[in-house]
VODO-82730 format. One line per 4 residues: their letters; for each residue x, y, z of C-alpha. Coordinates in steps of 0.001 Angstrom, whole numbers, plus 500000, padded with zeros to 6 digits. Example, Ala and Ser with C-alpha at 12.3 -4.5 7.8 and 13.67 -1.06 7.14 Angstrom:
2
AS) 512300/495500/507800  513670/498940/507140
END
This chain:
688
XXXX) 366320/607140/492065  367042/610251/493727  364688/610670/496382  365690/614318/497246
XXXX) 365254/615793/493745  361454/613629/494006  360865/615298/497130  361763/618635/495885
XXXX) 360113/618573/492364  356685/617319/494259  356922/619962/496278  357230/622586/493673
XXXX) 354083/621117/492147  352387/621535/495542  353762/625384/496178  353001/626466/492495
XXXX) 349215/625152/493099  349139/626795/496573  350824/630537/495356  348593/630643/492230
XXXX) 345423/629787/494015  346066/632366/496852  347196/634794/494387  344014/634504/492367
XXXX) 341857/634461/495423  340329/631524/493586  340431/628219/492678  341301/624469/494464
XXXX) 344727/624005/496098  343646/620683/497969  343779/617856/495240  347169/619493/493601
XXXX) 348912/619111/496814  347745/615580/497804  347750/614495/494360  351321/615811/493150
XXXX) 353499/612924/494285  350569/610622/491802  351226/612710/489046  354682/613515/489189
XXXX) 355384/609541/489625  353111/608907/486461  355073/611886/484073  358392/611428/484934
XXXX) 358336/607472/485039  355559/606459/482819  353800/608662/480691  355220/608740/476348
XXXX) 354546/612073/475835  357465/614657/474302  356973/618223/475788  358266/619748/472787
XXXX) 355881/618332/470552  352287/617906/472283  350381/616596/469600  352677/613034/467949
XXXX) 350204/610707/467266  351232/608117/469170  351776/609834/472754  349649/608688/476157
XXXX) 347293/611107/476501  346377/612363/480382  343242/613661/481050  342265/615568/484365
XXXX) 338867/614288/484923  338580/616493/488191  339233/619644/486174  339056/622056/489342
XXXX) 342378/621003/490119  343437/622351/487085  347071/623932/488746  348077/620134/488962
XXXX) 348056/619463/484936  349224/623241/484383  352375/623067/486875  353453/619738/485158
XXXX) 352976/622027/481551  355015/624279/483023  357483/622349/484846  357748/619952/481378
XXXX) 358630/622690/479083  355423/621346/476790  355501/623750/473588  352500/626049/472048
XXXX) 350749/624249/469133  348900/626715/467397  345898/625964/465308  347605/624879/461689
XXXX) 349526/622025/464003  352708/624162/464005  354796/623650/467375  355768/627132/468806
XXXX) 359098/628402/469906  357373/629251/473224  356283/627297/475957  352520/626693/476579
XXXX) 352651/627902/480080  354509/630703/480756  355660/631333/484920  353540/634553/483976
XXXX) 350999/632886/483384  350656/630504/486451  350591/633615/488144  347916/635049/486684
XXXX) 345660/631685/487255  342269/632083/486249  342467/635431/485123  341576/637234/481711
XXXX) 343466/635388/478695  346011/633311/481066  346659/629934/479629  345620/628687/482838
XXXX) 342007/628765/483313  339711/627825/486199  339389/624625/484361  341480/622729/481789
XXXX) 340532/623850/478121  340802/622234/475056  342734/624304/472316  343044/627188/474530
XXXX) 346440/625625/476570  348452/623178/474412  348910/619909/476338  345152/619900/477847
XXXX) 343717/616419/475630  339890/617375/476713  338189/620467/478135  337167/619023/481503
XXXX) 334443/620603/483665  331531/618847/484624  332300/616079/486520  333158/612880/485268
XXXX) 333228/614266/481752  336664/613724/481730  336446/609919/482667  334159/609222/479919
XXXX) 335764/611186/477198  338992/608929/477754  336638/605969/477041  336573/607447/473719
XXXX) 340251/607664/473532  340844/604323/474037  338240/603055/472101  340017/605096/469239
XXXX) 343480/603799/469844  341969/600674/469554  340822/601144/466092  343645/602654/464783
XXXX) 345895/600197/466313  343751/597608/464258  343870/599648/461077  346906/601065/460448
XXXX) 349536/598615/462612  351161/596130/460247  353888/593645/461056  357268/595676/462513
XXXX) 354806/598975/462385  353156/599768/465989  352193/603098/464764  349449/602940/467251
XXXX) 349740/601537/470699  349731/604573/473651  348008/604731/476780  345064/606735/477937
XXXX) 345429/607905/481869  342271/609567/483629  342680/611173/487223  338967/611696/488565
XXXX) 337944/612108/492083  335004/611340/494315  332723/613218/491987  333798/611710/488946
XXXX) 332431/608834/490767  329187/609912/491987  328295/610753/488560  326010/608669/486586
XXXX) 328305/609036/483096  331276/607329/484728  329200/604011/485446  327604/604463/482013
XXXX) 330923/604396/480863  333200/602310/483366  330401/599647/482063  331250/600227/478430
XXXX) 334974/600192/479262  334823/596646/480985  332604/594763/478105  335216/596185/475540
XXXX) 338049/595270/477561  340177/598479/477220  343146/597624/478156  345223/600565/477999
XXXX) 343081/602769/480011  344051/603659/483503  341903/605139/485896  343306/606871/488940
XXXX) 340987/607240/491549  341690/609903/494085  339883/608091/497104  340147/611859/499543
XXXX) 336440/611079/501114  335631/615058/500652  333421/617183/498248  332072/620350/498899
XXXX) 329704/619487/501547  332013/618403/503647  332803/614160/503873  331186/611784/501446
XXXX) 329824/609713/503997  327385/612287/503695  325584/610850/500934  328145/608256/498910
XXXX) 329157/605092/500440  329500/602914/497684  332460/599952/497437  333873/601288/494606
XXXX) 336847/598736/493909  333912/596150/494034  331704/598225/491865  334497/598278/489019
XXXX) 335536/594245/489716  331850/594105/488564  332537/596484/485366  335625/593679/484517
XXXX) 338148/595715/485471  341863/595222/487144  341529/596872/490586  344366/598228/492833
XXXX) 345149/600219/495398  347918/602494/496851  346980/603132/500654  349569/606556/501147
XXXX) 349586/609265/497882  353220/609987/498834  354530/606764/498125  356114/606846/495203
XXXX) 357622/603171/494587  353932/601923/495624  352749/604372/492398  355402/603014/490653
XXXX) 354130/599155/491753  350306/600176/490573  351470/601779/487262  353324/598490/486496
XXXX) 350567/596683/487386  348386/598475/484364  351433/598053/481970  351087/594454/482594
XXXX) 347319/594249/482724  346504/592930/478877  343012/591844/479289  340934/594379/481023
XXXX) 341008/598179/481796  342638/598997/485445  341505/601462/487982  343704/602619/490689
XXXX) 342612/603939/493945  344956/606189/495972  344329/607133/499262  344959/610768/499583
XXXX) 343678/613812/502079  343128/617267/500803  345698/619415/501657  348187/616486/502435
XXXX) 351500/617198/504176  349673/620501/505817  350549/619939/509891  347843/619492/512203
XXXX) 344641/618911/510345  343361/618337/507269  342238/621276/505261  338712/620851/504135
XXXX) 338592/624436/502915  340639/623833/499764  337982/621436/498419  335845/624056/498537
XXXX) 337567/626405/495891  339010/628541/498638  342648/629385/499152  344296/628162/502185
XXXX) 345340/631709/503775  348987/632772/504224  349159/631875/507500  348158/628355/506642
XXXX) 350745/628272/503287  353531/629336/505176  352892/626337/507697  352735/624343/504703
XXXX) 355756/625405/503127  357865/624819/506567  356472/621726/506908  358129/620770/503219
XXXX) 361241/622320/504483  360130/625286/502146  361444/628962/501963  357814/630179/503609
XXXX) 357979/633705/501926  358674/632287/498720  356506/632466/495834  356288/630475/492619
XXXX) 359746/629398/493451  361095/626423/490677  364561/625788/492525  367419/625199/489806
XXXX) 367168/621704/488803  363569/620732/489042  363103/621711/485422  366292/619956/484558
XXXX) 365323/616778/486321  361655/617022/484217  363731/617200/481048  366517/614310/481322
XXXX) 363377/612336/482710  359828/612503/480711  361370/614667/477829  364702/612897/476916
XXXX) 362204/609927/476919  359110/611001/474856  361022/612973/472372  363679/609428/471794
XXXX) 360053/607784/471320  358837/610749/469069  361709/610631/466823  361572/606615/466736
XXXX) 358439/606881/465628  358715/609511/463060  361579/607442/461541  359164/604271/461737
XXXX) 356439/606320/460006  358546/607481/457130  359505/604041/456185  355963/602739/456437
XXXX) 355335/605463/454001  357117/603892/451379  355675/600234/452127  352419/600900/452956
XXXX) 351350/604714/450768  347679/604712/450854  347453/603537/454863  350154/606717/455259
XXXX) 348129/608789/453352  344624/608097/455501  346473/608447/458608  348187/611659/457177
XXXX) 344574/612891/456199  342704/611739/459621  345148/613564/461560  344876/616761/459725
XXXX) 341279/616667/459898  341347/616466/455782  338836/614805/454040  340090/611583/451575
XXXX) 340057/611949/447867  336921/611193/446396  335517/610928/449782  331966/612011/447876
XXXX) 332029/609224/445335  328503/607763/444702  326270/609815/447176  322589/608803/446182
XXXX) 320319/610909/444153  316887/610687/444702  314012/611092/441977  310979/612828/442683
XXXX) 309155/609833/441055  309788/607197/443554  308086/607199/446879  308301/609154/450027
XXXX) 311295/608311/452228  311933/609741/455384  314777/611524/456192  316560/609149/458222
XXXX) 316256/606811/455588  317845/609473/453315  320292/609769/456080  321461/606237/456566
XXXX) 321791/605462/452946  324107/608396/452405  325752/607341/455631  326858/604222/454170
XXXX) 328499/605452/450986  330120/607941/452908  331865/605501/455564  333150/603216/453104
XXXX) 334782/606082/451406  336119/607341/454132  337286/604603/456461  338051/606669/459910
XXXX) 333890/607446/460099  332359/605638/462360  329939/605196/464875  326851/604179/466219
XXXX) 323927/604621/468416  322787/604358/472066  320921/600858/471038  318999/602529/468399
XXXX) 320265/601886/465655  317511/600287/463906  315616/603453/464033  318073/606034/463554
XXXX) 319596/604015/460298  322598/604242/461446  324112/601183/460805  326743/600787/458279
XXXX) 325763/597233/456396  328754/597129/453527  330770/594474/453501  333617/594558/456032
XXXX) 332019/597110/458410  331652/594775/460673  330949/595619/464460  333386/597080/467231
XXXX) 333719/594751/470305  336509/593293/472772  337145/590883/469231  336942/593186/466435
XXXX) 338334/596807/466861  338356/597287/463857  334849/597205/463609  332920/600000/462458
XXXX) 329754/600133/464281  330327/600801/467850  327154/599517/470163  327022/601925/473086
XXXX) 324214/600512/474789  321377/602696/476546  323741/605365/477658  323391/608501/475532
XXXX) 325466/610504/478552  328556/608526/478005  327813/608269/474404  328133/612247/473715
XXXX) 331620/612202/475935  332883/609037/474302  332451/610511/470607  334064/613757/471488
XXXX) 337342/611424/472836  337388/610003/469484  337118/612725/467974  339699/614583/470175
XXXX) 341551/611074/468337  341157/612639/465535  338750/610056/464305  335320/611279/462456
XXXX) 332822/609664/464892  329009/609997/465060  326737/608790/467468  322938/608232/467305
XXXX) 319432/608710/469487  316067/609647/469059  316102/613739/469405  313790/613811/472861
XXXX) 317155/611892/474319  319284/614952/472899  318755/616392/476747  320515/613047/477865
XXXX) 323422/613968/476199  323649/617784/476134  326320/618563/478292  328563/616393/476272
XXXX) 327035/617871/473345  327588/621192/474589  331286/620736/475632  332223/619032/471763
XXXX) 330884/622293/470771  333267/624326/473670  336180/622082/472665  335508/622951/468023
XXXX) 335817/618899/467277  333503/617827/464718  331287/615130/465987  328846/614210/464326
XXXX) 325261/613741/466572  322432/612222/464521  318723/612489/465678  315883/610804/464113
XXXX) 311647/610544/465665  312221/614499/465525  308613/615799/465956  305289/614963/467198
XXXX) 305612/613151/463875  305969/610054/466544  302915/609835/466667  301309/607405/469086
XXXX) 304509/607178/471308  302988/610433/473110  304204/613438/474650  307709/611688/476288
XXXX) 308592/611126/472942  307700/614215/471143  310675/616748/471365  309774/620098/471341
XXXX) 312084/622349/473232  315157/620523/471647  315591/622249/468626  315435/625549/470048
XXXX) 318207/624254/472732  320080/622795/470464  320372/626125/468470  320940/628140/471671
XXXX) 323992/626111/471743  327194/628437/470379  329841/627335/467943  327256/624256/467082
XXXX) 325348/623265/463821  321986/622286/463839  320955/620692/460641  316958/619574/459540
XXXX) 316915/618720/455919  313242/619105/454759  313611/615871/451872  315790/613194/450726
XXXX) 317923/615636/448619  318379/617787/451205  319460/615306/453236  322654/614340/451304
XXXX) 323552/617883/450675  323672/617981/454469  325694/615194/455055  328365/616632/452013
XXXX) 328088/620207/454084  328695/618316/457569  331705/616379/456208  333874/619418/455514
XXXX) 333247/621200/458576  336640/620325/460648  336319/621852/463894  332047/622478/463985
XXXX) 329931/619644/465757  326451/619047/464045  323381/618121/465418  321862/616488/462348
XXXX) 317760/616504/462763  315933/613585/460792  312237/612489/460372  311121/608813/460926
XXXX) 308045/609561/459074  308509/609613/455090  308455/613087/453742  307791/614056/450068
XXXX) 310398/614251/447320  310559/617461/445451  311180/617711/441932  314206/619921/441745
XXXX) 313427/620727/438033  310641/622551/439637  311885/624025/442276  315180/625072/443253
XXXX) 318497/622593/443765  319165/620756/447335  322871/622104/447329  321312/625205/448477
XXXX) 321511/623476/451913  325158/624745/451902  323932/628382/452492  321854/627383/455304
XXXX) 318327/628676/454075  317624/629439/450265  314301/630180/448109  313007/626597/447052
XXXX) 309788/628147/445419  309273/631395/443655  306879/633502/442165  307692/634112/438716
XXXX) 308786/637945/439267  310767/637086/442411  308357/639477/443930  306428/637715/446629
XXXX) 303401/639202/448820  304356/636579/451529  307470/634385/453066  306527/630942/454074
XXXX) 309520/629804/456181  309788/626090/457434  312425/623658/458574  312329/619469/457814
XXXX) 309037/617571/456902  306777/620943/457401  308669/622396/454150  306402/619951/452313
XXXX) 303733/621228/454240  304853/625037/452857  305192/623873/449156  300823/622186/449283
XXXX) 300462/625635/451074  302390/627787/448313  300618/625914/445527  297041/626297/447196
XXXX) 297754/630053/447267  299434/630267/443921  295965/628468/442269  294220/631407/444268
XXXX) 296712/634098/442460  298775/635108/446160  302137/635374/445500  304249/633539/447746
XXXX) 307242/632226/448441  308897/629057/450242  311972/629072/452309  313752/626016/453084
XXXX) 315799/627042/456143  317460/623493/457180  320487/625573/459388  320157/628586/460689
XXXX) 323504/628980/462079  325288/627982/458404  322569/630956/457072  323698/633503/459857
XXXX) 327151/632412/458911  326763/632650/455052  325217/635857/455253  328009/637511/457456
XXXX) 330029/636604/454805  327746/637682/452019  325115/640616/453305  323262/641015/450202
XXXX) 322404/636997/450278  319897/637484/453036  317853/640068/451492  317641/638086/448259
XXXX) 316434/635063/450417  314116/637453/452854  313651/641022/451671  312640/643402/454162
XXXX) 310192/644827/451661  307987/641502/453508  307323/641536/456436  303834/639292/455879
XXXX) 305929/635922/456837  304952/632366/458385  306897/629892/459920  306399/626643/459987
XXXX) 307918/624027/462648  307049/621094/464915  308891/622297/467644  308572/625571/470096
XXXX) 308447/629003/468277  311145/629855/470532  313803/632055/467996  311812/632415/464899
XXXX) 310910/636171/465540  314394/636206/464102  312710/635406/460748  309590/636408/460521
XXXX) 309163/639323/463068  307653/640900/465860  304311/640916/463938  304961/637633/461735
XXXX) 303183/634302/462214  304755/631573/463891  302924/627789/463771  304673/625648/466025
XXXX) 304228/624087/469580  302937/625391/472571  302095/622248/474646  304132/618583/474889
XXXX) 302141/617428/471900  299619/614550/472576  299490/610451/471821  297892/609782/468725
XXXX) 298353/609127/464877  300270/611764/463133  297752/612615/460833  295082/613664/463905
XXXX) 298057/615327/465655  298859/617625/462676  295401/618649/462214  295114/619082/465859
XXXX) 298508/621632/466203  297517/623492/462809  300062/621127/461074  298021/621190/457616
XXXX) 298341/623724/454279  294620/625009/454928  296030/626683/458458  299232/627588/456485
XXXX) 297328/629633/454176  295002/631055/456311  298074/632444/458447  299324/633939/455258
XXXX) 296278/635332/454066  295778/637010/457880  299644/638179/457233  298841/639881/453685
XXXX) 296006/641699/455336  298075/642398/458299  300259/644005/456200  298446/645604/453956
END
């Protein structure tokens, strides 16, 4: 070991952090410069990853769970040489992060944001923001390399068997996902998952004894994990000690806490400013840079042979493992096609030939079903043509029918990773974050709840729909259709947030028909998460040689019933089990010679989407000519003046919805087709 050219390339990690947070006016120099000795021990020595080509398969991934210290991951990009990806998997000639941009930190269309972000800088695994997203999400990661390990490894072929590494900080810690998912990450026995806990004692408001003062290695001893300890960040054959300790550790995940202070290696105090997302001053750098034995008017200065050092260290290494395995792939290839094949597929986000084989049709003859019973039969076929779908539920799975039951499914635990249904347990935080790490896997995971939960979940939610990665997020109970459960039960608001979401794709087939055309339409999508919206009350079938075919799902909203001159006095517009609803209503007014029509709207964003693409659709769906309109929903109104107007009629929720049977609570909220055609008679007059 060289401990000069350590010294010096730690220190370069410390003064690019310090020079691009001063120059930005903005940002967290702190945890970079008392965490760089951590990281650059773990990349150089450690870490399989090749710099010039970011996304092999089988590389550790590192995730920055404290993402405001986002100059540590992008000097180490930087000082790599890790190569630009672009979107069609294509490495780059160029480098992901450009000296340029380092020195334009956190400022318009730099590759280095405030905070790590997922497809935006090549290298970043997982957009990390909120805290202790980042912790969870590798949870997911190593669940994932878990099951592929189990499914695609044969004898001599390893394809699968890297390393997940986490770096989280007091906050990670403090909140309530990471125990949801340290817990999850103990019973499963994840044993290639590091945690590296940066133990600083500061946050924002100044120490933690302040309001945290919990015995965290004791805490995670609890979980089942390994627990160690480095007592001096700058030590790097103690990092190297703990590292080794993980690499041994087969049995259990391992957490290691390093003792760090912000700022470390600053003289005379210790710089509580720089966890506050402040720079530390010029005066202040250039004491810092002296005490390094630093030129102190310097800036962004990578002395000649730091790169070099990077290279013959962490990228001679990954790319010999790269091209190992590459060679390894292409003769397991020729022994084992159809395995190649899936993983070639799964990785590519591409969908398996004859992945639709065998969905169910459903005959208007037979009884009501509900949606989620649609849902979970569908579900089924689907995941036994497709074997990289899984998933599972936050312990409903009962209810949501989610629960694949064909023969060899089987059930993911510490025994069986190759088990299909995961059991997540009550924690529909760490649920959200876990699916979007196996997803980020490139696995096709979904993950279950009843939709009031939804909020549990939404930042995780929110960020699978930040980072384009198609998770799947099924909701069933998704009305006052509950019924007696009462108002903590009865979502309202969630639809309307879940819509308000960008980039994701909220789905509420109104039948059983619709409901498979929704899961075909959700399994092409390859970067869009869905929120997938299901009754647990049965809802009619409709007989689609009356009214119009289910694969009009794929256009988001479409005309299920029709006068017969396609010219219609007024629009009755509904979403899920209150379509039915519309079609008694359209029928009752139809008998009484009112020409109306029913629109099935089960996505609005697909609709919007569809109708970018083709303008004339949405006037053939909802002419202007119209404007006498009614919605129907059992949810807020919040949006639907979208569709039916400033003046149109909107029956939906205004309250939390009450406990009682469904059918009192539908007569009680105007759920019935005698309000639904007295709104649209009061709309024809209205607009006549």
């Amino acid at each position: 070991m060289n401990r000069k050219l350590d010294e010096l390339c730690v220190n370069t990690i410390r003064t690019l952090a310090m020079d691009a947070v001063q120059q930005a006016n903005s940002g967290h120099p702190g945890t970079p410069m008392a965490l760089a000795p951590v990281v650059y021990c773990l990349w150089q020595r450690f870490l399989r990853f090749d710099p010039s080509h970011p996304i092999w398969p089988n590389r550790d991934r590192f995730v920055l769970s404290a993402g405001h210290a986002s100059m540590l991951l992008y000097a180490m990009l930087y000082l790599t040489g890790v190569k630009a990806v672009n979107p069609k998997y294509e490495t780059l000639g160029h480098l992901s992060v450009e000296l340029e941009d380092i020195k334009r930190f956190r400022q318009i269309d730099s590759k280095c944001p405030g905070h790590p972000e997922y497809r935006w800088t090549s290298g970043v695994e997982t957009t990390t923001g909120p805290l202790g997203q980042g912790v969870a999400t590798s949870v997911g990661m190593a669940i994932a390399e878990r099951w592929l390990a189990s499914y695609f490894n044969r004898p001599g072929f390893d394809l699968f068997d890297y390393d997940i590494y986490a770096l989280c900080g007091d906050g990670c810690m403090m909140e309530g996902i990471s125990g949801e998912a340290a817990s999850l990450a103990g019973h499963l026995k994840l044993a290639n998952l590091c945690w590296i806990y940066d133990n600083n004692n500061i946050t924002i408001e100044g120490n933690t004894a302040l309001a945290y003062s919990d015995d965290v290695a004791t805490r995670f001893i609890g979980y089942g994990w390994n627990v160690t300890r480095v007592g001096d960040a700058n030590d790097l054959e103690m990092l190297d000690r703990a590292f080794n300790t993980f690499k041994n550790t087969i049995d259990r995940p391992t957490l290691i806490i390093v003792d760090s202070h912000i700022a470390y290696g600053a003289p005379n105090k210790q710089d509580t400013s720089a966890a506050h997302g402040e720079p530390l001053g010029k005066e202040e750098i250039k004491l810092a840079k002296r005490h390094y034995g630093w030129p102190e008017d310097a800036q962004f200065l990578v002395p000649e042979g730091v790169r070099e050092h990077f290279q013959a260290g962490s990228g001679a290494r990954g790319q010999a493992l790269r091209d190992s395995w590459w060679n390894k792939f292409e003769t397991y290839k020729c022994e084992y096609p159809e395995l190649a094949d899936h993983a070639y597929r799964m990785i590519r986000r591409e969908l398996r030939e004859g992945w639709d084989k065998g969905l169910p049709v459903f005959s208007a003859d037979g009884k009501d079903i509900a949606t989620r019973d649609a849902s979970g039969q569908t579900l089924n076929v689907l995941a036994k043509n497709m074997p990289w779908l899984l998933g599972g539920s936050a312990d409903l799975g009962p209810s949501c029918k989610t629960r694949l039951t064909f023969e060899g499914a089987g059930d993911f635990s510490a025994e069986n990773f190759v088990g299909r249904n995961l059991h997540f347990g009550i924690r529909e935080h760490a649920m959200g974050a876990i699916l979007n790490g196996m997803s980020l896997s490139k696995l096709r995971p979904y993950g279950s709840g009843f939709l009031i939960f939804s909020d549990y979940g939404r930042t995780a939610i929110r960020l699978s729909a930040l980072m384009e990665i198609p998770v799947i997020h099924i909701f069933t109970h998704d009305s006052i259709g509950v019924g007696e459960d009462g108002p903590t039960h009865q979502p309202v608001e969630q639809l309307a947030s879940l819509r308000a979401i960008p980039g994701l794709i909220t789905l509420r087939p109104a039948d059983a028909n619709e409901t498979v055309e929704a899961w075909r339409v959700v399994m092409q999508f390859r970067h869009e998460p869905v929120a997938l919206i299901l009754t647990r009350q049965a809802v009619p079938i409709f007989d689609r040689t009356k009214y119009a075919a289910a694969a009009g799902v794929q256009r988001g909203a479409y005309v299920l019933a029709d006068t017969d001159d396609g010219k219609p006095e007024v629009l009755l517009l509904g979403t899920g089990s209150e379509v039915s609803l519309c079609i008694e209503a359209f029928e009752n007014l139809k008998a009484e010679g009112i020409k109306a029509r029913v629109v099935s709207m089960p996505s609005w964003e697909i609709f919007e989407h569809y109708c970018r693409e083709h303008p004339e659709y949405r006037e053939q769906v909802l002419p202007e000519s119209v404007t006498a309109r009614v919605s129907v929903e059992k949810a807020s109104t919040l949006g639907w003046a979208r569709y039916v107007g400033a003046d149109g009629r909107s029956i939906g929720m205004e309250t939390f919805g009450a406990s009682a049977p469904l059918a009192e609570l539908q007569k009680m909220f105007g759920f019935t087709p005698a309000h639904i055609v007295a709104a649209a008679r009061q709309q024809i007059a209205r607009a006549r």
